[in-house]
C-alpha positions in Angstrom: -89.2 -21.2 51.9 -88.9 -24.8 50.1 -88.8 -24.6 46.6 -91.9 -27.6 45.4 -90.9 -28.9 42.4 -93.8 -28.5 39.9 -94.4 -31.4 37.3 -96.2 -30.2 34.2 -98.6 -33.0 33.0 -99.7 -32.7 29.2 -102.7 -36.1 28.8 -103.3 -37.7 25.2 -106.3 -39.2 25.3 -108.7 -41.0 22.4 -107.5 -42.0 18.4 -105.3 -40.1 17.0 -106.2 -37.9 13.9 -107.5 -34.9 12.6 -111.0 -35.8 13.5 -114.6 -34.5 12.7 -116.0 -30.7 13.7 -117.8 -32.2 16.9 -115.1 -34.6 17.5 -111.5 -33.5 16.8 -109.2 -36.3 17.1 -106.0 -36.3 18.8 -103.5 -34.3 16.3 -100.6 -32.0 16.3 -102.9 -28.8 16.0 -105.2 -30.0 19.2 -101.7 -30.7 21.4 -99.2 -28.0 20.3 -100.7 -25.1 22.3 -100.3 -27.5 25.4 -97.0 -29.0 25.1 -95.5 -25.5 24.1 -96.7 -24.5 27.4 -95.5 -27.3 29.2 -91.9 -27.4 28.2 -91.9 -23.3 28.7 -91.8 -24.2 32.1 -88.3 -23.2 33.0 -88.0 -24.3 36.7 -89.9 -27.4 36.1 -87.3 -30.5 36.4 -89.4 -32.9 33.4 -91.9 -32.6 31.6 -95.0 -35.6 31.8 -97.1 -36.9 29.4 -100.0 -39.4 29.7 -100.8 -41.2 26.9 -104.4 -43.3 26.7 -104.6 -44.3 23.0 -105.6 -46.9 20.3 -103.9 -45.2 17.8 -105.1 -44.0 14.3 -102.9 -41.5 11.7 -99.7 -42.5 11.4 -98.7 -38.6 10.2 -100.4 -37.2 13.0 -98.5 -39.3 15.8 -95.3 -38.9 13.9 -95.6 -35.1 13.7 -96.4 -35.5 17.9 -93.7 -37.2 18.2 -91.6 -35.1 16.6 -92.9 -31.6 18.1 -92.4 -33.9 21.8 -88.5 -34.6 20.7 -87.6 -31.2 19.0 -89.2 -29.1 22.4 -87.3 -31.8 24.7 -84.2 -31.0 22.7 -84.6 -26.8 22.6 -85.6 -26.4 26.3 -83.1 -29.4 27.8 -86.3 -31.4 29.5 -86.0 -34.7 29.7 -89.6 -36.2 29.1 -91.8 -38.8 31.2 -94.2 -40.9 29.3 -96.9 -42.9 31.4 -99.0 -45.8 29.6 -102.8 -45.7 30.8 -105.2 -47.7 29.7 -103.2 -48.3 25.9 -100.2 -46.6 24.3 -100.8 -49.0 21.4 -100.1 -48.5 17.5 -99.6 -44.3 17.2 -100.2 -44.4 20.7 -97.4 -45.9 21.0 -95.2 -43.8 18.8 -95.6 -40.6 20.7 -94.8 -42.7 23.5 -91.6 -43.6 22.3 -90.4 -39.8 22.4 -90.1 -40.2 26.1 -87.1 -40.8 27.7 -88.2 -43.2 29.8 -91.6 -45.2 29.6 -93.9 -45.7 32.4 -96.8 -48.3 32.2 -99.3 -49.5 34.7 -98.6 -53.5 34.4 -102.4 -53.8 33.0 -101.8 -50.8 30.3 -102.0 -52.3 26.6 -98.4 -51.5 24.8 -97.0 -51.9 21.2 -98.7 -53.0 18.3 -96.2 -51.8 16.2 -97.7 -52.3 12.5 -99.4 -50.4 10.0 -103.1 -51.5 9.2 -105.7 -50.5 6.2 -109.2 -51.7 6.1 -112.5 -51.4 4.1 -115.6 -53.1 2.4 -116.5 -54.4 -0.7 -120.0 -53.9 -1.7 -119.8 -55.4 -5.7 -122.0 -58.1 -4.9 -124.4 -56.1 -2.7 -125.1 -53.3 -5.5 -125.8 -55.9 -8.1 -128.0 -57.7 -6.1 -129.8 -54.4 -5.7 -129.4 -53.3 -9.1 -127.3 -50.2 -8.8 -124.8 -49.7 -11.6 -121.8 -48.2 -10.5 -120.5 -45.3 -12.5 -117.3 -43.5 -12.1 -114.8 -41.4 -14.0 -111.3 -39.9 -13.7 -109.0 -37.9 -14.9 -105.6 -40.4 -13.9 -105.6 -44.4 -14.8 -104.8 -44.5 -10.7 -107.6 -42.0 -9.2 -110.3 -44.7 -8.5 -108.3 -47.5 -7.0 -109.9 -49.5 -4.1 -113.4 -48.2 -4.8 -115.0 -50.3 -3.0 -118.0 -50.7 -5.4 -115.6 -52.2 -7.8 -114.1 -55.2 -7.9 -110.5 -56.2 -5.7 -107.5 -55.1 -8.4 -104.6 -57.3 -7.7 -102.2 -54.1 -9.1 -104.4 -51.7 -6.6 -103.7 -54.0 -3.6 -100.0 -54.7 -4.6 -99.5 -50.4 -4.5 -101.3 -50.6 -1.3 -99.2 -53.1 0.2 -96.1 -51.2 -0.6 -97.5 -47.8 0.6 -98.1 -49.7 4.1 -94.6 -51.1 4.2 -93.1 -47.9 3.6 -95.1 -46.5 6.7 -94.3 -49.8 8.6 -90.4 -49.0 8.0 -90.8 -45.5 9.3 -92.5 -46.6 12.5 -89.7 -49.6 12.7 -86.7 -46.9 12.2 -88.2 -44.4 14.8 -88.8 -47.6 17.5 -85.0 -48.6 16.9 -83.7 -44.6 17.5 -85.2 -44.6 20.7 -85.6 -48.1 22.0 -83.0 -49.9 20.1 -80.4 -50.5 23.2 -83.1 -51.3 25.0 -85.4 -54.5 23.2 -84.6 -57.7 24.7 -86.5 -59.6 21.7 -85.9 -60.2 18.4 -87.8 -57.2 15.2 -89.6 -60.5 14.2 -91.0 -61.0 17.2 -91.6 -57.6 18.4 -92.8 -56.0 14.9 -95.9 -57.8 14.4 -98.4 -55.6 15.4 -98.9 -57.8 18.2 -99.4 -55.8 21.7 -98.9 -56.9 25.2 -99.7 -56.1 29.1 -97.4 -53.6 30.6 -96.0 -56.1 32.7 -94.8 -58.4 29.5 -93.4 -55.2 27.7 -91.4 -54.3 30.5 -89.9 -57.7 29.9 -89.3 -57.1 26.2 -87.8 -53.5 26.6 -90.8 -51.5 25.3 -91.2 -49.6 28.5 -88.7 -48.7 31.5 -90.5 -49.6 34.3 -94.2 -50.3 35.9 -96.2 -47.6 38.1 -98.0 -44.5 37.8 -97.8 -40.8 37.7 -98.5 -40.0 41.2 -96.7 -42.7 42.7 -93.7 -42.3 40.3 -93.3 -38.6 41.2 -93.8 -38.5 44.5 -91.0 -41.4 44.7 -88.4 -39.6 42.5 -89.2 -35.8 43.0 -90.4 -35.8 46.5 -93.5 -35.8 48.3 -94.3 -32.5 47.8 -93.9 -32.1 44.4 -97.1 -31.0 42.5 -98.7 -32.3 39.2 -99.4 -29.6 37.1 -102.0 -30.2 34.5 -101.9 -28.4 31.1 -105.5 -28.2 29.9 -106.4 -27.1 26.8 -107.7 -23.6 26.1 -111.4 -23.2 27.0 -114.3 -21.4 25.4 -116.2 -22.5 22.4 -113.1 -21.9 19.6 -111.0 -22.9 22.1 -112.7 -26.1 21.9 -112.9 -26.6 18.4 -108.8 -25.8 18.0 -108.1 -28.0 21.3 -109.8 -31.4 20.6 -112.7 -31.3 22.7 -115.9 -32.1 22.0 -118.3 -29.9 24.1 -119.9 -27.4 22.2 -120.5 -23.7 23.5 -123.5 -21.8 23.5 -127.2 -22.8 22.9 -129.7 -24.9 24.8 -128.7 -28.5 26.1 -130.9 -30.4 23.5 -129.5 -28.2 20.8 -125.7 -29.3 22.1 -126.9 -33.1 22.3 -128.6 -33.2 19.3 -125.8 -31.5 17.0 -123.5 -34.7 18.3 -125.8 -36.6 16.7 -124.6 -35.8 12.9 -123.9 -38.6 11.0 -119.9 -37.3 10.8 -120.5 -37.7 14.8 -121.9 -41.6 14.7 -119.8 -42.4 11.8 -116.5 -41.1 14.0 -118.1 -42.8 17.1 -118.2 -46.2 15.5 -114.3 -45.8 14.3 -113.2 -45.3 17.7 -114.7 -48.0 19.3 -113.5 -49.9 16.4 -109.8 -49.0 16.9 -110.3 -49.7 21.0 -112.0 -52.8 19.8 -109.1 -54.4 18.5 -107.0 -54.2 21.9 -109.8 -55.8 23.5 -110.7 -52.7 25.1 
């Protein structure tokens, strides 16, 4: 009998962090069970992973990446990486742990940068006549509060922190890309992103196409996707990164994702898919 060549599939989907209780984010904990699985696969020839995300935590993606490297390493798999709709920021981290990147020539890639936002609401409290009141123990513990006004020495510190995490995501991008960027760092280390198609061009992925296509050309046409879901059940759920919730009547489910955590964690998301025009 013909041996059919079995491709696991592990999919990333959504921001990347640790999340809310209705909304986990994407994060080491919610991926590890299925990526352990995946490379445990002794007889499959890769591993694949398909990554759809804005990015978010820089840990959190690092930490991916690194579990994605360290398993490639231990079990000998060499590791597929398919762009979908963005592999952008984070997103784009984990995807640089494959060993070769796949993106469809619409997919959103790069966006290598570090970014820190927030309000300031001095004027608005005034206006209403709050007083703001607020006390440490550590001359540092209330900096950027954004009641108070901007501190130059507060946003110098938080400029440095960035460029630290900047450097990190620039010395991981060279390890595994270096050879292969057709560009110049000042061009490509912006935190600009482009269209698969124009990072093909600048070395930031291998080659343009997609899962089904790609392994069907290289493995066969009867080789079989394999996807590795995450574990089901209600605490399954909750440990996994999904957002269903088990048990109870419909309305009960609908209106717990209504929490404010839940909007709050709603509006960030769209936020961070906002800014790829997505």
């Amino acid at each position: 009998m013909e041996d059919v060549p079995v491709i696991p599939v592990v999919r990333m989907s959504g921001p990347i962090g640790t999340g809310g209780q209705f909304r986990p984010g994407l994060s080491l904990a919610t991926v590890a069970g299925q990526l352990n699985k995946a490379f445990s696969m002794k007889e499959a020839p890769v591993v694949a992973i398909s990554i759809n995300s804005p990015g978010g935590s820089p840990v959190q993606s690092r930490l991916i990446y690194q579990r994605i490297r360290m398993l490639a390493e231990e079990k000998d798999k060499k590791v597929l990486v398919f762009c979908e709709d963005a592999a952008a920021s984070g997103g784009y981290m984990i995807a640089v742990a494959g060993d070769r990147i796949i993106a469809d020539p619409s997919s959103i890639v790069g966006s290598i940068g570090v970014v820190s936002g927030g309000f300031g609401f001095v004027d608005a409290i005034s206006k209403l006549g709050i007083e703001r009141r607020i006390y440490t123990a550590g001359t540092q513990k209330g900096m950027l509060d954004p009641f108070k006004p901007e501190n130059p020495e507060h946003v110098a510190h938080l400029d440095s922190l960035l460029q630290d995490l900047f450097e990190t995501f620039k010395d991981l991008v060279r390890s595994r890309r270096g050879q292969k960027l057709t560009e110049e760092e000042d061009k490509l280390f912006t935190g600009a992103f482009w269209t698969g198609k124009k990072a093909l061009e600048l070395g930031l992925v291998d080659e343009l196409g997609d899962l089904g296509s790609y392994v069907k050309q290289h493995f066969g046409e009867k080789a079989k996707l394999k996807l590795i879901s995450a574990p089901t059940g209600f605490f399954g759920r909750c440990r996994a990164g999904g957002i269903e919730l088990g048990g109870g009547d419909p309305l009960s489910r609908i209106a717990a994702g209504f929490t404010p955590d839940a909007v709050l964690a709603s509006l960030e998301e769209r936020a961070l898919w906002s800014r790829l025009g997505l």
